[in-house]
C-alpha positions, 0 to 999 in steps of 0.5 A: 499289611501295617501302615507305613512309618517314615522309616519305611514309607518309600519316598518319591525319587524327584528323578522316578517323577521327573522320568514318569512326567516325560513318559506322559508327556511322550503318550499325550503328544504322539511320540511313538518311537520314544515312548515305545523305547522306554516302555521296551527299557521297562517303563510299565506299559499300564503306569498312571498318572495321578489322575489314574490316566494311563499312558494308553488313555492320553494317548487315546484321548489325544488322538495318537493312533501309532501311540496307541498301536504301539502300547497296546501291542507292548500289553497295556490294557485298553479297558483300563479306567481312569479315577472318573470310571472313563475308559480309553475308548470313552475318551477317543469316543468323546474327542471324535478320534475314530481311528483310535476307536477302530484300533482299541477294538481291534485290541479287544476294548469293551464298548459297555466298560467304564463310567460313562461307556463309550457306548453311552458317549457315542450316544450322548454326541449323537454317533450313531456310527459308533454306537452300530459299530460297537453292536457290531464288536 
């Protein structure tokens, strides 16, 4: 693979990123139905911001259980890591979100994936609950 020239580097459609803004936007704030169409209409369901936060991830940490069901049943990957190592199920683990922890299980997330893993995370804040439930997964 060459690097990329100004002819052939692709540019950053204002619209793509301005459509992409909107669909983080609808994982962060709960926005089932219409996050849900637009991954349906093509929108990757495993697209990252530039952090590396997956709309799973900020549905997750944000406390969306139905975002969440709704992503991980259109494929998106609950285990996938941010650009800090952090894991969705981390995330709902440090926000205290258990039903979003209970549904990435069900979803088959991996406790002991990421930096730090939620299983570390469970530790850390003292959720004893959550470290017996995922010996338990």
């Amino acid at each position: 693979m060459t690097d990329p020239t100004p002819e052939t580097e692709t540019t950053h459609d204002p619209e793509v990123l301005q459509l992409s803004a909107k669909v983080f936007d609808l994982a962060r704030h709960g926005d089932t139905a219409t996050l849900a169409a637009y991954v349906d209409a093509g929108v990757p369901v495993n697209l990252t911001n530039d952090r590396g936060d997956s709309l799973v991830m900020l549905a997750a940490y944000h406390g969306h259980p139905d975002a969440v069901t709704a992503l991980l049943e259109r494929g998106a990957d609950p285990d996938k890591a941010n650009d800090r190592g952090q894991t969705p199920l981390a995330g709902a683990v440090f926000k205290g979100e258990e039903e979003v922890v209970r549904i990435l299980l069900a979803h088959g997330a991996d406790p002991s994936a990421g930096s730090p893993s939620a299983v570390e995370a469970a530790q850390v804040f003292g959720r004893q609950d959550l470290v017996e439930l995922f010996r338990g997964a």
